[in-house]
C-alpha distance (Angstrom), angle and dihedral (degrees) to the residues before:
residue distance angle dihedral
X1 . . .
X2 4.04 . .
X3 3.91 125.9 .
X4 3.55 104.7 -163.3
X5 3.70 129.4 -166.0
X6 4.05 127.8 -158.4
X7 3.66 151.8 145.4
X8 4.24 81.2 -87.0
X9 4.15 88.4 59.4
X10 3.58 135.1 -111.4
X11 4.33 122.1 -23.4
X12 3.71 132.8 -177.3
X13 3.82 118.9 -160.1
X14 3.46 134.2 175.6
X15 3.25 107.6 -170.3
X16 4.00 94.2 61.5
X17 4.26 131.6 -87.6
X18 3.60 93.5 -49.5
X19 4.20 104.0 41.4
X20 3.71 126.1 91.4
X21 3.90 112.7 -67.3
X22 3.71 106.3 -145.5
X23 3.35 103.5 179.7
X24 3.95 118.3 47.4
X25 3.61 136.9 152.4
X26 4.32 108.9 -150.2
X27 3.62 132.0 -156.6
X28 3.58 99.6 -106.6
X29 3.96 83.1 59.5
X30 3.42 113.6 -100.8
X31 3.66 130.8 125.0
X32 3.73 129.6 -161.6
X33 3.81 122.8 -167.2
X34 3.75 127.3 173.1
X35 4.25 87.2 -156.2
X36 3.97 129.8 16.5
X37 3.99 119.2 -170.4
X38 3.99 101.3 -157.2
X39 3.95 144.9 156.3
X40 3.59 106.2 -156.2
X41 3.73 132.4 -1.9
X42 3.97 114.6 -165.4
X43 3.90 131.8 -172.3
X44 3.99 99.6 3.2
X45 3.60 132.6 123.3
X46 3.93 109.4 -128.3
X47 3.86 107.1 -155.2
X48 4.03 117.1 179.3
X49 3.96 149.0 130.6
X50 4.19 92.8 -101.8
X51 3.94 131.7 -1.4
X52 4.31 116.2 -160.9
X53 3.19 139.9 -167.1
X54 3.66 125.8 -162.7
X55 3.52 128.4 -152.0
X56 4.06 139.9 171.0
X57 3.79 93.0 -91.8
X58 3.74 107.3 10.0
X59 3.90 149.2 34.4
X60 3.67 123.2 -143.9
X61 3.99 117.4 -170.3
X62 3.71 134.2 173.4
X63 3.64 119.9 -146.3
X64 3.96 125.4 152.9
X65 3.55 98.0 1.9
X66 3.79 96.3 -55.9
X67 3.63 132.7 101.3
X68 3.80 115.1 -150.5
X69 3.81 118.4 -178.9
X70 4.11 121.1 -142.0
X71 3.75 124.8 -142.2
X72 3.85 112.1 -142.7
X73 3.60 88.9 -163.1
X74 3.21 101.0 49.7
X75 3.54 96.6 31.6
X76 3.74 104.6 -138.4
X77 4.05 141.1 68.3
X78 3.79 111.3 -69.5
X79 4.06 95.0 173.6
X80 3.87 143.4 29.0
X81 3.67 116.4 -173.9
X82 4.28 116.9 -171.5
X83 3.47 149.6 136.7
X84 3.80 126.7 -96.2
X85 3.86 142.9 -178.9
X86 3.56 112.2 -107.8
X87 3.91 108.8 -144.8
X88 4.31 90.4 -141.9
X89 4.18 94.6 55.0
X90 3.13 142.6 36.2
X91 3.31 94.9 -129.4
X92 4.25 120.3 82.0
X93 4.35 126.2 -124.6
X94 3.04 133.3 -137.6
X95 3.75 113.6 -112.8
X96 4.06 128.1 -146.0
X97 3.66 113.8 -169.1
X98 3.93 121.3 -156.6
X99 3.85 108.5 -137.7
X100 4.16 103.0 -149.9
X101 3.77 105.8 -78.1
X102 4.03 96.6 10.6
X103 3.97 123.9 102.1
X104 3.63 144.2 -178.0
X105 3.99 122.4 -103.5
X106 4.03 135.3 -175.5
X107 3.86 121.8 -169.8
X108 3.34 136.4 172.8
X109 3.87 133.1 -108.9
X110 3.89 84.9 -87.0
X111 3.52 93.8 54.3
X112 3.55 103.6 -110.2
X113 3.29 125.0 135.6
X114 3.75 120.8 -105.6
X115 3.93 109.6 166.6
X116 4.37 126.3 13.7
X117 3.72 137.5 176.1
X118 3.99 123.4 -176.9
X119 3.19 139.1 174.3
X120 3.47 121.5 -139.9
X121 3.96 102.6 -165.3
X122 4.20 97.0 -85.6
X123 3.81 134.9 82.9
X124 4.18 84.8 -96.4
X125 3.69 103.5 81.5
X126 3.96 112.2 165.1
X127 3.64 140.0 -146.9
X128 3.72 130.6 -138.3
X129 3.95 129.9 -157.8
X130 4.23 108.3 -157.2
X131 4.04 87.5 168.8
X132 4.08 105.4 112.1
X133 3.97 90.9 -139.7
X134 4.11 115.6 47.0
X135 4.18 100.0 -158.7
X136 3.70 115.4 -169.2
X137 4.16 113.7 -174.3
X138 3.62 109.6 163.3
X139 3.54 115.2 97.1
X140 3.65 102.8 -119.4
X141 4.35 144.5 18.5
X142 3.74 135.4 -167.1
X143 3.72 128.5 179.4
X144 4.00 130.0 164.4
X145 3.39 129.6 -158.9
X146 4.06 130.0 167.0
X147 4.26 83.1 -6.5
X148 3.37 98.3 -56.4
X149 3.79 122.3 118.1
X150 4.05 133.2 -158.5
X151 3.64 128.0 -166.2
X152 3.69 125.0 -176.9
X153 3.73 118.7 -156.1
X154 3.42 135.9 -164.8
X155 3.96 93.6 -154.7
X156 3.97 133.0 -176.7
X157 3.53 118.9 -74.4
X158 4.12 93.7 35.6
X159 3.51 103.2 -79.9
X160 3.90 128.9 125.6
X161 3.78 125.7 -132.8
X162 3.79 135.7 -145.6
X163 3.70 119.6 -168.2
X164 3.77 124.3 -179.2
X165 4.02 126.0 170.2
X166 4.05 79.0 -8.4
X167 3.54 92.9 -58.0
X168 4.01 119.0 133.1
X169 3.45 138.0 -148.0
X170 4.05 119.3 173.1
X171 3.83 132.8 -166.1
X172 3.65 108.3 -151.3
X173 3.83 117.2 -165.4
X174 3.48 91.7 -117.3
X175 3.63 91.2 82.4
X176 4.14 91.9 -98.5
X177 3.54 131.7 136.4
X178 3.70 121.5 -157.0
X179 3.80 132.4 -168.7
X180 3.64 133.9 172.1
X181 3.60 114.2 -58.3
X182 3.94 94.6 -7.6
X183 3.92 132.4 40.4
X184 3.91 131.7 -171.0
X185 3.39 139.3 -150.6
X186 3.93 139.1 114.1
X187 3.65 141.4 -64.8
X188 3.70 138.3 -151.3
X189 3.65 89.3 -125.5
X190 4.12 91.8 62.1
X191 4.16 92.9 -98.8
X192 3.83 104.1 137.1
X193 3.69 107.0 -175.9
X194 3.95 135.8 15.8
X195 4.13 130.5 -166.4
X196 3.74 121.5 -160.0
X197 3.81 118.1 -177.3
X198 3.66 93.0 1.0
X199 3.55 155.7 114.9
X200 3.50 134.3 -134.3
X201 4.10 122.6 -150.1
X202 3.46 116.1 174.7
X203 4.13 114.7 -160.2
X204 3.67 95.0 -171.0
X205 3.96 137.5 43.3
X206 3.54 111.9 -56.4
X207 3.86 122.9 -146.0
X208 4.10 129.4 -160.3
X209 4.17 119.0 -176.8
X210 3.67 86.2 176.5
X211 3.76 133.2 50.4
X212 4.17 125.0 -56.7
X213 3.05 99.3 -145.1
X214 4.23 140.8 172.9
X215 3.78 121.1 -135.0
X216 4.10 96.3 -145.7
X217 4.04 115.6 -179.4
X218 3.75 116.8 -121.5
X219 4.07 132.2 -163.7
X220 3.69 101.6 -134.9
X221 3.79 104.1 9.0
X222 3.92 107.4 50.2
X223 3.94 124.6 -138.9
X224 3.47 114.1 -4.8
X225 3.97 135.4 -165.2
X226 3.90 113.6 -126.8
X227 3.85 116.0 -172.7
X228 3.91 131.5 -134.7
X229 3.39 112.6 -114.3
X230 4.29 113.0 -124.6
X231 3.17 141.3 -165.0
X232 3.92 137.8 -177.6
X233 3.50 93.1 -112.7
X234 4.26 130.4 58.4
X235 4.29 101.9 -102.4
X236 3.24 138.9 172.6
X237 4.20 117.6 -169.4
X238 3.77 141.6 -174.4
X239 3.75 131.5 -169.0
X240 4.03 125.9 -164.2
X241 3.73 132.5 162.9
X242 3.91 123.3 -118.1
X243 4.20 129.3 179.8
X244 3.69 112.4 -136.3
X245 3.99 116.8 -119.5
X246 3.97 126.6 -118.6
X247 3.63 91.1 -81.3
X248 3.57 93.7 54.9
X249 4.55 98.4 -106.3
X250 3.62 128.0 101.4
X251 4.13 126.2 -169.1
X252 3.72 108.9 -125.4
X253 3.76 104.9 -159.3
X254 4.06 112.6 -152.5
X255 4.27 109.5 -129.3
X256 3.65 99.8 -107.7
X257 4.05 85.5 -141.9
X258 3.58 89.8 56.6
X259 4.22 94.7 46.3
X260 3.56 88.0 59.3
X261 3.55 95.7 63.0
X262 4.45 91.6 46.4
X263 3.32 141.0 66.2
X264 4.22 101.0 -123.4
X265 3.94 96.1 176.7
X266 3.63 79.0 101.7
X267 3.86 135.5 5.4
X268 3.94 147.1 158.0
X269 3.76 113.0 -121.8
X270 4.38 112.0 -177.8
X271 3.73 123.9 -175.7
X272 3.08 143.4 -163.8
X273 4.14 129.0 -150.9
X274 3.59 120.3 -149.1
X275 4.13 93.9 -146.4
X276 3.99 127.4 51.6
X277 3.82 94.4 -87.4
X278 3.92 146.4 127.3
X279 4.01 113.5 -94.1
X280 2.92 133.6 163.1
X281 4.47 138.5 153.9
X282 3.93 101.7 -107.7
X283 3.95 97.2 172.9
X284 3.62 131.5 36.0
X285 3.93 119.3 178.0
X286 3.98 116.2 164.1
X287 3.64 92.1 -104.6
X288 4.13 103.9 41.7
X289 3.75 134.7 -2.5
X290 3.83 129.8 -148.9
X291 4.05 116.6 -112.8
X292 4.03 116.9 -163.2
X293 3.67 136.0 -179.1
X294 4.09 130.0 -176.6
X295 3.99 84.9 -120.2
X296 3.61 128.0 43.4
X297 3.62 137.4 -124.1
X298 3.54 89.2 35.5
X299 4.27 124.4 152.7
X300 3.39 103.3 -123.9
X301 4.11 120.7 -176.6
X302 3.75 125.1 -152.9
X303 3.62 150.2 -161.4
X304 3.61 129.9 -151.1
X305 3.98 125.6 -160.5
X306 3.51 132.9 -176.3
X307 3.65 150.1 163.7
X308 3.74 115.8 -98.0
X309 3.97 102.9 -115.8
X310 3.49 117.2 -95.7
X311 3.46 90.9 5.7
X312 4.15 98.2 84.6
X313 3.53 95.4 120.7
X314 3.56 109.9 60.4
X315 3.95 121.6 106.0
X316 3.87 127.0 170.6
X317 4.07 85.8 -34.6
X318 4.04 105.6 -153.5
X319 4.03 113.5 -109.7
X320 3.82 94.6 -129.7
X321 4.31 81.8 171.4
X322 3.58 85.8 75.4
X323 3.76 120.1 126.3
X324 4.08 109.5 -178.1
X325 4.00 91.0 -176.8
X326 3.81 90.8 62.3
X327 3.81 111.5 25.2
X328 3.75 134.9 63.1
X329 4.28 90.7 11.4
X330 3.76 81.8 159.2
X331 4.18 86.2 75.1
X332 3.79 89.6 59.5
């Protein structure tokens, strides 16, 4: 080992006067060393190609302006942390990439776990919210994914808007919900939901403790409520017209659109003459039945009534859904 002093500065070599001197501090003042042991280095400016640090279970090095962290257990990179440019500002980000199978978490001071992204080895890596209270302030957010797009605006009037595909749907802080063409909600005066411009299809059974009930126009008498007409049993009915022949019989065929829909194996079938004559149905077939009357020629009217198909065996079904300790109060 050889510490040499000249008009050049100071060298150490360890591989005597005439070997390499790798560390060396020169007159003009700077010093090169390929390894410094130290416990604390204070007001210096440490320029180089890649600083580490080396712990028990991982290694953290900066090189090129990124940090990447090293998993010893693992055995490769599980995170890279840098700055970018960001093409829309003039201002850079700072990036966070996912190795495959690492993730991103935030906790508290008590350790729980407030905000978490993982990626779990696809292009569909998800993010998870622990906090109990979700607070958005900013005024506005849009994401896309797969083409669609969502925006989330805090609007006049306190309500909160969701658009997707250009689609809205608005909480108001009245309590109401609106959707395109149609928005619910409740009313003082008991009404819970109302539709404007829109349709209602229902894929599933469909349950009324009130009143069903038509809203039908009149000339001198305003809106008025028309009821449905029930039954205990599930049928569907048609009525037509037919004019008996000169001997007194007339073929009623059955609209083939209309058989599909019934069970014909067995149905009722009233009439009605328009003149004070016998009539009666004296054939029934499940495409036609036979009308007669005792005089010919005569206009007879008629009502057909069948069981919904595949729905022959219901009767005055029980409403086991029923809750009397929050429904009809009125009754009470």
């Amino acid at each position: 080992n050889v510490l040499q002093i000249n008009n050049a500065g100071i060298g150490f070599s360890k591989t005597g006067i005439n070997g390499t001197y790798e560390t060396a501090w020169t007159l003009d003042g700077g010093f090169n060393a390929s390894f410094i042991t130290a416990g604390e280095i204070v007001g210096i400016t440490i320029r180089g190609t890649t600083l580490i640090s080396d712990g028990a279970d991982y290694r953290t090095s900066i090189a090129n302006g990124k940090m990447t962290w090293y998993s010893k257990k693992v055995n490769k990179d599980i995170m890279e942390l840098e700055a970018r440019d960001y093409v829309s500002a003039d201002a850079g980000i700072v990036s966070y990439t996912m190795k495959t199978g690492g993730g991103f978490m935030i906790r508290n001071p008590q350790g729980n776990l407030v905000f978490s992204t993982w990626d779990n080895g696809n292009n569909r890596p998800f993010l998870s919210f622990g906090a109990p209270n979700f607070r958005y302030s900013n005024a506005s957010y849009v994401t896309s994914g797969d083409g669609s797009s969502l925006s989330i605006n805090g609007s006049a009037g306190n309500s909160w808007e969701f658009k997707v595909a250009g689609r809205t749907m608005k909480f108001t802080s009245d309590g109401m919900l609106t959707l395109p063409g149609c928005f619910f909600g409740s009313w003082e005066d008991g009404k819970l939901a109302r539709f404007e411009q829109s349709t209602v299809q229902v894929y599933k059974d469909f349950t009324v403790r009130g009143t069903k009930n038509s809203t039908v126009p009149t000339e001198h008498y305003g809106q008025r409520l028309l009821n449905a007409y029930e039954t205990p049993e599930y049928y569907f009915a048609d009525y037509g017209e037919a004019v008996t022949g000169d001997d007194g019989k007339v073929r009623v065929d059955i609209d083939p659109m209309f058989a599909e829909t019934v069970n014909l194996s067995r149905y009722m079938t009233h009439v009605t003459p328009t003149e004070l004559v016998l009539c009666a149905v004296t054939h029934e077939d499940i495409d036609h039945f036979i009308i007669e009357t005792s005089k010919p020629n005569v206009l007879v009217r008629w009502n057909l009534v069948a069981h919904r198909l595949g729905y022959e065996d219901i009767r005055l079904k029980e409403d086991t859904a029923y809750d009397s300790t929050v429904l009809d109060q009125k009754r009470f």
